[in-house]
Every structure is written in C-alpha cells, then in structure tokens.
mmCIF file of the N, C-alpha and C atoms, coordinates in Angstrom:
data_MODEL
# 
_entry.id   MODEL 
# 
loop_
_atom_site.group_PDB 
_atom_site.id 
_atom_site.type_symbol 
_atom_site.label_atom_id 
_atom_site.label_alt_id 
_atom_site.label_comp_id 
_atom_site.label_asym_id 
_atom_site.label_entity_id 
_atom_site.label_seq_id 
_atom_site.pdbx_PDB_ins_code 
_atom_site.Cartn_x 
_atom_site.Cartn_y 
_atom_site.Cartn_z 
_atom_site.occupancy 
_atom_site.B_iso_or_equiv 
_atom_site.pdbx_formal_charge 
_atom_site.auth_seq_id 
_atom_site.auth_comp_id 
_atom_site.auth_asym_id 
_atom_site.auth_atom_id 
_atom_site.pdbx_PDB_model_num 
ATOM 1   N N  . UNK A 1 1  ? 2.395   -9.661  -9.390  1.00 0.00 ? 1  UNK A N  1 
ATOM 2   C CA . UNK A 1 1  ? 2.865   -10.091 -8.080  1.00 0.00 ? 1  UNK A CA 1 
ATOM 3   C C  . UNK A 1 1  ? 4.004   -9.182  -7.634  1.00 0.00 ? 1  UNK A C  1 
ATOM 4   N N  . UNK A 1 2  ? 4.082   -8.900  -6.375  1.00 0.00 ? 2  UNK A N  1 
ATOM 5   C CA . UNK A 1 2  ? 4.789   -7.691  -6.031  1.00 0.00 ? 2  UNK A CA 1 
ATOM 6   C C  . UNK A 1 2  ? 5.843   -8.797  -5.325  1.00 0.00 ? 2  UNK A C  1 
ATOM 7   N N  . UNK A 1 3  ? 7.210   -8.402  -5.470  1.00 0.00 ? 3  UNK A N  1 
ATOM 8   C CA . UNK A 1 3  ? 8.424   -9.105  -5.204  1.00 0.00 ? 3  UNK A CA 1 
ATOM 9   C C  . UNK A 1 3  ? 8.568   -8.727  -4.225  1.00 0.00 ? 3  UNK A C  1 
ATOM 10  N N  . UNK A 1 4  ? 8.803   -9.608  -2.599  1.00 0.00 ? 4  UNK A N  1 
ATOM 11  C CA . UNK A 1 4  ? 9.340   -9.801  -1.240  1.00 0.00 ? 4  UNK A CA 1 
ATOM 12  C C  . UNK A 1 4  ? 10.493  -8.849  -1.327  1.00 0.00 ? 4  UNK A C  1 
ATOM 13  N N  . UNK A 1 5  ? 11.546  -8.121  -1.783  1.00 0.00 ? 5  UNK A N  1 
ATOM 14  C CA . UNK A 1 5  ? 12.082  -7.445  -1.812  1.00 0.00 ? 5  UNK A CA 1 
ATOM 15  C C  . UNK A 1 5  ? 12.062  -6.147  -1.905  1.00 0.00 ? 5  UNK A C  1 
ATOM 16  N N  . UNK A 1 6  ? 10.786  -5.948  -3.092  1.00 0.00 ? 6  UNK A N  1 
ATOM 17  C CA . UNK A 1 6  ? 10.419  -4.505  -2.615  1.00 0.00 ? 6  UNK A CA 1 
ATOM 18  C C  . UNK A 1 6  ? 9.563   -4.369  -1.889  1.00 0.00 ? 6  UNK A C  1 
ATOM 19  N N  . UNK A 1 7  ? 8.864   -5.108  -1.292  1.00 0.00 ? 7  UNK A N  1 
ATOM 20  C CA . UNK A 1 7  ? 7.869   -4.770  -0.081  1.00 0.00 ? 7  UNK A CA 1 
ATOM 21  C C  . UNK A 1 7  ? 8.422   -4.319  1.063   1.00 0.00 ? 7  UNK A C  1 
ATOM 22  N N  . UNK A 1 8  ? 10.120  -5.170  1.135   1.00 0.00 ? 8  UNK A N  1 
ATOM 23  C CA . UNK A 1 8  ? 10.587  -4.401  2.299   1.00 0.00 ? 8  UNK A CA 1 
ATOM 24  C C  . UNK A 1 8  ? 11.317  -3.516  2.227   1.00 0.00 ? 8  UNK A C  1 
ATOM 25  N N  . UNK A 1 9  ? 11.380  -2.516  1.313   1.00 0.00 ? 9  UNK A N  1 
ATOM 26  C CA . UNK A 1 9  ? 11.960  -1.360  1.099   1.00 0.00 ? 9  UNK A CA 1 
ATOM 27  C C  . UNK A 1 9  ? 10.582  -0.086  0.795   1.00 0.00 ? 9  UNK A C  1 
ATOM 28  N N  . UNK A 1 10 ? 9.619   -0.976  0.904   1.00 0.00 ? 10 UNK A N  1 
ATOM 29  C CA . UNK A 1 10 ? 7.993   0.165   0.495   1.00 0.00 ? 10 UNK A CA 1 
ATOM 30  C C  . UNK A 1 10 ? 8.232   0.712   1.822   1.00 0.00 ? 10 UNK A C  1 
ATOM 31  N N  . UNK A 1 11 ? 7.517   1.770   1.758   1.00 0.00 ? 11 UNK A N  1 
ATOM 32  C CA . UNK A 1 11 ? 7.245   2.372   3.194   1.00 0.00 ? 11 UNK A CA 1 
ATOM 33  C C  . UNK A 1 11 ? 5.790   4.036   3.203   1.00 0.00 ? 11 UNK A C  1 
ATOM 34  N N  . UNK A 1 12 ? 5.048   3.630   3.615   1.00 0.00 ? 12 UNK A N  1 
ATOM 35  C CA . UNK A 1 12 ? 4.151   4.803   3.349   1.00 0.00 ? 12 UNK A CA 1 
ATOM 36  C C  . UNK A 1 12 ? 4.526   6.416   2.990   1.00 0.00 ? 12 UNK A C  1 
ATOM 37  N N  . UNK A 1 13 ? 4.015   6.908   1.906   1.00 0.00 ? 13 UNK A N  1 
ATOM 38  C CA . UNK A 1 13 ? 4.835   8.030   1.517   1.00 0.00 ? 13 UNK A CA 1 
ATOM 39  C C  . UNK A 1 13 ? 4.602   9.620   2.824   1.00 0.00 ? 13 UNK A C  1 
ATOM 40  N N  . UNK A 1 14 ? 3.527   9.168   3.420   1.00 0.00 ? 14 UNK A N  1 
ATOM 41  C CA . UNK A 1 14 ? 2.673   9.905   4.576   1.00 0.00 ? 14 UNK A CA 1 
ATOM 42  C C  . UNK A 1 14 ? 3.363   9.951   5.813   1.00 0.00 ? 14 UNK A C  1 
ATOM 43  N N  . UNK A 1 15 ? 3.425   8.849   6.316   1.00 0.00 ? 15 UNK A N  1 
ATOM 44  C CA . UNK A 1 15 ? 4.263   8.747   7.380   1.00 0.00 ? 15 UNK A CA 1 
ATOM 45  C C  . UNK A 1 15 ? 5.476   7.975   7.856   1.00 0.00 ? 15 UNK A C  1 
ATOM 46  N N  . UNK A 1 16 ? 5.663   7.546   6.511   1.00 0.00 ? 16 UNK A N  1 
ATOM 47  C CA . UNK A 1 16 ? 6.862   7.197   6.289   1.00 0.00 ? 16 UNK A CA 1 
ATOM 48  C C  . UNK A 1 16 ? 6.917   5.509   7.273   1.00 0.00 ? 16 UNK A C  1 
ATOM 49  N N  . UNK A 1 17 ? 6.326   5.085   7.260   1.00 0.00 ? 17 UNK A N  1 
ATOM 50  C CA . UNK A 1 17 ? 6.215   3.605   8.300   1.00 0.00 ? 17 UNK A CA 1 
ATOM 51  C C  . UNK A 1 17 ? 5.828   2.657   7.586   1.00 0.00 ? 17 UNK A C  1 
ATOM 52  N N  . UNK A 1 18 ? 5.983   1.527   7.876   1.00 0.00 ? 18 UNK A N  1 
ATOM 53  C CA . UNK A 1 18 ? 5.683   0.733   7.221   1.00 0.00 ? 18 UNK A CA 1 
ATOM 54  C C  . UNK A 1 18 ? 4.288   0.104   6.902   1.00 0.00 ? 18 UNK A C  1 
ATOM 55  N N  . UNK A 1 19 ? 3.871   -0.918  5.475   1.00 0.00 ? 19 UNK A N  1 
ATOM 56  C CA . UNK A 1 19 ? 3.302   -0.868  4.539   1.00 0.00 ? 19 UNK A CA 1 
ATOM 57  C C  . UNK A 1 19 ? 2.683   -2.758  4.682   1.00 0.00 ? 19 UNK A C  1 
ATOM 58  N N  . UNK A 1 20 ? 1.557   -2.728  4.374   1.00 0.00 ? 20 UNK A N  1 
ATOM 59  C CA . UNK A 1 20 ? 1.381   -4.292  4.418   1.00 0.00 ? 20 UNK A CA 1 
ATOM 60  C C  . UNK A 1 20 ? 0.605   -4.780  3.050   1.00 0.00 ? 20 UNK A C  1 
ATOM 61  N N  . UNK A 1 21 ? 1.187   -5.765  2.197   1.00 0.00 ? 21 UNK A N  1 
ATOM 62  C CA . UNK A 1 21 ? 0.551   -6.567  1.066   1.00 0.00 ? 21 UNK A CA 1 
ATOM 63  C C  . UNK A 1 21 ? -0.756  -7.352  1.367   1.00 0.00 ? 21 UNK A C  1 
ATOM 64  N N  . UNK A 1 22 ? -1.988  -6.650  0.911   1.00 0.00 ? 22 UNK A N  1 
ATOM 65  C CA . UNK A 1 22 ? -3.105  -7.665  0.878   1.00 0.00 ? 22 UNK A CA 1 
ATOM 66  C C  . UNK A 1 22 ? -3.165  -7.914  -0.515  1.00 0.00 ? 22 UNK A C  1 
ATOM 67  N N  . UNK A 1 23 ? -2.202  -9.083  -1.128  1.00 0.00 ? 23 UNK A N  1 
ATOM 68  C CA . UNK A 1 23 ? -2.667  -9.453  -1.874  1.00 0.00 ? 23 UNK A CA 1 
ATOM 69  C C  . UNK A 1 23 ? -3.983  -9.989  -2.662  1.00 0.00 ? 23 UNK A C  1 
ATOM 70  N N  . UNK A 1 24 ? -4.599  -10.693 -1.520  1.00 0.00 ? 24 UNK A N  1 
ATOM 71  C CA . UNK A 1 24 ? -6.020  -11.096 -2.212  1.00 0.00 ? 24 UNK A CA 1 
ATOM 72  C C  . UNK A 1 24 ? -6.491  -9.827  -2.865  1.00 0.00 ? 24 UNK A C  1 
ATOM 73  N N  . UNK A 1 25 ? -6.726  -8.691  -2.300  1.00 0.00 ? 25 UNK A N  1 
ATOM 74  C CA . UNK A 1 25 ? -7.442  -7.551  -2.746  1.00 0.00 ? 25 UNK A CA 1 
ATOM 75  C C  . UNK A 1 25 ? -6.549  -6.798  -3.644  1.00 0.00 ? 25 UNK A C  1 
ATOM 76  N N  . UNK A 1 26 ? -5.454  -6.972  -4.043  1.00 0.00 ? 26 UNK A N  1 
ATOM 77  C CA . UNK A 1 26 ? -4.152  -6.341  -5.175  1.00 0.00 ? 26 UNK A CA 1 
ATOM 78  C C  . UNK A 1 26 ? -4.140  -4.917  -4.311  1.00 0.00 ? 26 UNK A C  1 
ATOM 79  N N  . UNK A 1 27 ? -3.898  -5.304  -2.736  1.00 0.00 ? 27 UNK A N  1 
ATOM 80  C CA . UNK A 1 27 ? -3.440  -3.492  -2.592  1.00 0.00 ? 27 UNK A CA 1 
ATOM 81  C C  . UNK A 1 27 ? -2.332  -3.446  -1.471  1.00 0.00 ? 27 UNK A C  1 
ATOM 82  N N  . UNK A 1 28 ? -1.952  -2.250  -1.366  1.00 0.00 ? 28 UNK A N  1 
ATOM 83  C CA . UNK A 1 28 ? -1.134  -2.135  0.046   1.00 0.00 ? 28 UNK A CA 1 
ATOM 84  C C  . UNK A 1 28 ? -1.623  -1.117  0.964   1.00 0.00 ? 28 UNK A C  1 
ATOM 85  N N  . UNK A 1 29 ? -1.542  -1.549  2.255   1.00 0.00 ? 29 UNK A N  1 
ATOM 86  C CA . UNK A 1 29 ? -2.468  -0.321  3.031   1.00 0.00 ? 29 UNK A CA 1 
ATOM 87  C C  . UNK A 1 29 ? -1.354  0.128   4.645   1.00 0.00 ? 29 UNK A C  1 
ATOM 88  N N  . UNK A 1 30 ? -1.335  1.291   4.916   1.00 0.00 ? 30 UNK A N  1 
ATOM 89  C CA . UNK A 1 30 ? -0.700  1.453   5.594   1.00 0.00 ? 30 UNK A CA 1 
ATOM 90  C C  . UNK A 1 30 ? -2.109  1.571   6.873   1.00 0.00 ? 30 UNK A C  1 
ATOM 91  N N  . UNK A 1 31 ? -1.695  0.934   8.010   1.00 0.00 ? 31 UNK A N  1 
ATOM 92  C CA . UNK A 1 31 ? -2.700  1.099   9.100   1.00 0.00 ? 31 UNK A CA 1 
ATOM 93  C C  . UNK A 1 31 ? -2.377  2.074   9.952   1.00 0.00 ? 31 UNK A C  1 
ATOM 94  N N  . UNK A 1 32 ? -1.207  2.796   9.948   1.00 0.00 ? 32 UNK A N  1 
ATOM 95  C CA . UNK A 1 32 ? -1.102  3.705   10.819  1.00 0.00 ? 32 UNK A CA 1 
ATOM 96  C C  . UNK A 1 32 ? -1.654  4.967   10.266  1.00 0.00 ? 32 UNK A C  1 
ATOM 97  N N  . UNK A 1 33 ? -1.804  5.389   8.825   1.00 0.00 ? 33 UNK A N  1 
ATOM 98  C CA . UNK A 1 33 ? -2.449  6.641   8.292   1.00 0.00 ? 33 UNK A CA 1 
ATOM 99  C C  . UNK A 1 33 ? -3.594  6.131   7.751   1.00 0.00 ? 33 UNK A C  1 
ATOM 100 N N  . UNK A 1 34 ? -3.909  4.346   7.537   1.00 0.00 ? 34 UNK A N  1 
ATOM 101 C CA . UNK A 1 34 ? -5.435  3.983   7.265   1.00 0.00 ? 34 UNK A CA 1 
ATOM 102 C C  . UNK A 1 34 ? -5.907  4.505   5.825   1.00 0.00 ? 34 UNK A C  1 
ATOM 103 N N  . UNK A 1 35 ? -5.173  4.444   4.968   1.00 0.00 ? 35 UNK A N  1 
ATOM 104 C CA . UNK A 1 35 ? -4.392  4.325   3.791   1.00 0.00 ? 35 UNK A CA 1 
ATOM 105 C C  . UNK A 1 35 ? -4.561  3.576   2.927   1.00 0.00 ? 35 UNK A C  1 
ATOM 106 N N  . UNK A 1 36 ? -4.900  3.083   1.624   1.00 0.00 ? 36 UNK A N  1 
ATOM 107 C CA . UNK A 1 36 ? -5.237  2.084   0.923   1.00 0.00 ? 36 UNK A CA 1 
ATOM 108 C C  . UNK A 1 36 ? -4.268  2.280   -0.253  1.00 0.00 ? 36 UNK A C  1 
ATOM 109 N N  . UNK A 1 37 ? -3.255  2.069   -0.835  1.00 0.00 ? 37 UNK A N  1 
ATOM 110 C CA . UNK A 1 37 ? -2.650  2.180   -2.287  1.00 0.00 ? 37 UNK A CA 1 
ATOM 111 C C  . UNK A 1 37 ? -3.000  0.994   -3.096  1.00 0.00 ? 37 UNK A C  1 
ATOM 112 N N  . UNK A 1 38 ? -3.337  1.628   -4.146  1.00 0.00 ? 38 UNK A N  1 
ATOM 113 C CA . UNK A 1 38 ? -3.561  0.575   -5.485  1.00 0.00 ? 38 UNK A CA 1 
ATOM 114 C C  . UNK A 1 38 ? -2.368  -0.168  -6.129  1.00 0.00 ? 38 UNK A C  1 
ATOM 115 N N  . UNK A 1 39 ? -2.542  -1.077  -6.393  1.00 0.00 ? 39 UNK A N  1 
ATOM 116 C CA . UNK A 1 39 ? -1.259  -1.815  -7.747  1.00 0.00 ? 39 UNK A CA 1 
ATOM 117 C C  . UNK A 1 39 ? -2.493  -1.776  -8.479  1.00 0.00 ? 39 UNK A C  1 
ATOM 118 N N  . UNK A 1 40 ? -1.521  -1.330  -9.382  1.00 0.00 ? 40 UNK A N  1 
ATOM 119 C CA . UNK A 1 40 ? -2.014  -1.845  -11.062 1.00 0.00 ? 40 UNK A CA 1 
ATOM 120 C C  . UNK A 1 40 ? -0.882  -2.137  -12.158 1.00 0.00 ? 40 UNK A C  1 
ATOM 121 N N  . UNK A 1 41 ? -1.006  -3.153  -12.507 1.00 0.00 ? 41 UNK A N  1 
ATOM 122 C CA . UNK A 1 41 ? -0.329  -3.805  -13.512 1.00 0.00 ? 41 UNK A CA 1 
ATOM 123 C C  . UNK A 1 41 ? 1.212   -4.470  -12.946 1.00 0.00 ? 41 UNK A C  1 
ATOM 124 N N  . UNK A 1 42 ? 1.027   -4.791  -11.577 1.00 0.00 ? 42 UNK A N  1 
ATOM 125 C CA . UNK A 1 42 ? 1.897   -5.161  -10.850 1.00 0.00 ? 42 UNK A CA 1 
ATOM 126 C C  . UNK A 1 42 ? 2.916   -3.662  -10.255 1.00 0.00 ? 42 UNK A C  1 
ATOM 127 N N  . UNK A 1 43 ? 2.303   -2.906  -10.405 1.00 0.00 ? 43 UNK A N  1 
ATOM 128 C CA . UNK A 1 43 ? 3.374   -1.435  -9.833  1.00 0.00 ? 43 UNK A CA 1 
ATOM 129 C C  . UNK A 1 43 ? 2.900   -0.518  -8.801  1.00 0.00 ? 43 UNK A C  1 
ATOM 130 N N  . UNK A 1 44 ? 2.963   -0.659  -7.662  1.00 0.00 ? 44 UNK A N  1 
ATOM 131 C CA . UNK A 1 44 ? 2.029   -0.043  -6.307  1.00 0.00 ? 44 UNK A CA 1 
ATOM 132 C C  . UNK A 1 44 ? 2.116   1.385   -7.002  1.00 0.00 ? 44 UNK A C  1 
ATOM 133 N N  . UNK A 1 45 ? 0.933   2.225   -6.646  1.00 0.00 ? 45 UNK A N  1 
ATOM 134 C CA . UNK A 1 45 ? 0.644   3.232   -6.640  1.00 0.00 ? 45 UNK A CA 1 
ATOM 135 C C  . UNK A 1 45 ? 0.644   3.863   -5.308  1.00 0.00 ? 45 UNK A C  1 
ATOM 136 N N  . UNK A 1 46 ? 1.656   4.530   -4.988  1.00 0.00 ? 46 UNK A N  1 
ATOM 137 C CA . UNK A 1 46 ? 2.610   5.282   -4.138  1.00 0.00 ? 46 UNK A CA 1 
ATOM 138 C C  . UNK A 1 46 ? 2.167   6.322   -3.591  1.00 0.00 ? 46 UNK A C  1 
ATOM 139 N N  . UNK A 1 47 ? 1.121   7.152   -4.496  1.00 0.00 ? 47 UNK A N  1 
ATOM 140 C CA . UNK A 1 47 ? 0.543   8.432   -4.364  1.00 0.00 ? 47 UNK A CA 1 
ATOM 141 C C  . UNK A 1 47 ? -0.201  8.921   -3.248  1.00 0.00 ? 47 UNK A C  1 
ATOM 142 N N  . UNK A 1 48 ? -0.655  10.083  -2.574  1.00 0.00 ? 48 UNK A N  1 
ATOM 143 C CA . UNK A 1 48 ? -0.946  10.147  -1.208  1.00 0.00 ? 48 UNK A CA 1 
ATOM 144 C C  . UNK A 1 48 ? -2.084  10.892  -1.749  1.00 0.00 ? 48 UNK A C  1 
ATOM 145 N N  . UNK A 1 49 ? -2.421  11.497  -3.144  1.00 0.00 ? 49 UNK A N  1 
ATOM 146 C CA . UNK A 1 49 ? -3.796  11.826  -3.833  1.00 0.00 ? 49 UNK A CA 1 
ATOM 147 C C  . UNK A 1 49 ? -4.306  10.485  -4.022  1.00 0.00 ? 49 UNK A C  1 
ATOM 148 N N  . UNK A 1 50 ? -3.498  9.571   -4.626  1.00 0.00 ? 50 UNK A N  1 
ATOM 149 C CA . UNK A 1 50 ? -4.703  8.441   -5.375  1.00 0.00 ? 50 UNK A CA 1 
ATOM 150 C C  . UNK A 1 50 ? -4.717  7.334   -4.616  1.00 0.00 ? 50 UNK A C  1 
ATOM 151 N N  . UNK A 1 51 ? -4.597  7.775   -2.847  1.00 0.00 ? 51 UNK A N  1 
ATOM 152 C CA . UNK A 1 51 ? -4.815  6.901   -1.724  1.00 0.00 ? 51 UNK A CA 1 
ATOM 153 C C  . UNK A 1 51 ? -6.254  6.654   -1.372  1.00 0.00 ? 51 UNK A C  1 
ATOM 154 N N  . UNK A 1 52 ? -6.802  5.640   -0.695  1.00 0.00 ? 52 UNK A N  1 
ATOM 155 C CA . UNK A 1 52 ? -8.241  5.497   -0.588  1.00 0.00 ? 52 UNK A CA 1 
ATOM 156 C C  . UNK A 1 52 ? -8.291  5.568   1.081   1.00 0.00 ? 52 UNK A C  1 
ATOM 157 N N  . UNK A 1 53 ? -9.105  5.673   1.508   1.00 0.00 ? 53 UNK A N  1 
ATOM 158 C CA . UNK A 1 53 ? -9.615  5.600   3.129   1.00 0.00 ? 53 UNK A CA 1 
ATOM 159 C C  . UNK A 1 53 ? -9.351  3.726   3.276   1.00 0.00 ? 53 UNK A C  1 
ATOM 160 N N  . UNK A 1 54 ? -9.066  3.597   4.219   1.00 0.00 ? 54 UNK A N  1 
ATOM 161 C CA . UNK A 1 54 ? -9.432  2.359   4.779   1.00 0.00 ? 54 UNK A CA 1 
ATOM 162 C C  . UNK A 1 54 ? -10.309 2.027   5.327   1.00 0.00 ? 54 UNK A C  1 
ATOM 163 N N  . UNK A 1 55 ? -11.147 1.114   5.055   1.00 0.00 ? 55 UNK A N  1 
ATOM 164 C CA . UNK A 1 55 ? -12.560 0.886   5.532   1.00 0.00 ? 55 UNK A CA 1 
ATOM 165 C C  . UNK A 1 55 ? -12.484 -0.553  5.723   1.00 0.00 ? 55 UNK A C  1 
ATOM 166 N N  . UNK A 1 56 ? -12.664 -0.974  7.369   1.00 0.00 ? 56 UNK A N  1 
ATOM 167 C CA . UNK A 1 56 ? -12.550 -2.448  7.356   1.00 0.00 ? 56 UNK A CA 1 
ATOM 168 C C  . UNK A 1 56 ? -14.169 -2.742  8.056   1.00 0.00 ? 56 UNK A C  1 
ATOM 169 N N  . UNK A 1 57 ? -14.112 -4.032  7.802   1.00 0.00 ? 57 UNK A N  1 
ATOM 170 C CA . UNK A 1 57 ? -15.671 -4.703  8.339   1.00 0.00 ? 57 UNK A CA 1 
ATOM 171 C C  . UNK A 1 57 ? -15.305 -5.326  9.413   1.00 0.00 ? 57 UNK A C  1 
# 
C-alpha cells in the first residue's frame, strides 16, 4: 500500500506533473504523458524505460 504522503510528493519523472494511484490495478499512471508505472513490492517504479503505454477501454 502506497502511503498518502508519498503520493503527494510523486510526480511523473517525464513531465514532471502530477501522478494518480489506481490502486485496484497496483499502478500509477500519469495521463498527461499516458504513462503507466508499476509498484512492486509496495515501491512505485519511477522509471521512464520500464513505463507502459496507457491503454484505456
């Protein structure tokens, strides 16, 4: 579980803006670069290589 405190200090490493918790899915995705970061083991993965596309339905 990612702590309310650092969520509001996350901020996309890309464009530097802010970051939103979908927890159900364990990720954080920035919508302005459309962006997907992983948590794993409770520790967001930050990286702008091991970012995924955003793909919504």
């Amino acid at each position: 579980m990612i702590k309310k405190e650092l969520m509001e200090i996350l901020a996309c490493p890309q464009c530097k803006g802010p970051v939103e918790l979908q927890q159900e899915q364990d990720r954080i995705v920035c919508r302005t670069c459309r962006l997907v970061f992983a948590i794993r083991d409770d520790i967001p993965i930050m990286l702008i290589d091991e970012a995924t596309p955003l793909v919504e339905n």
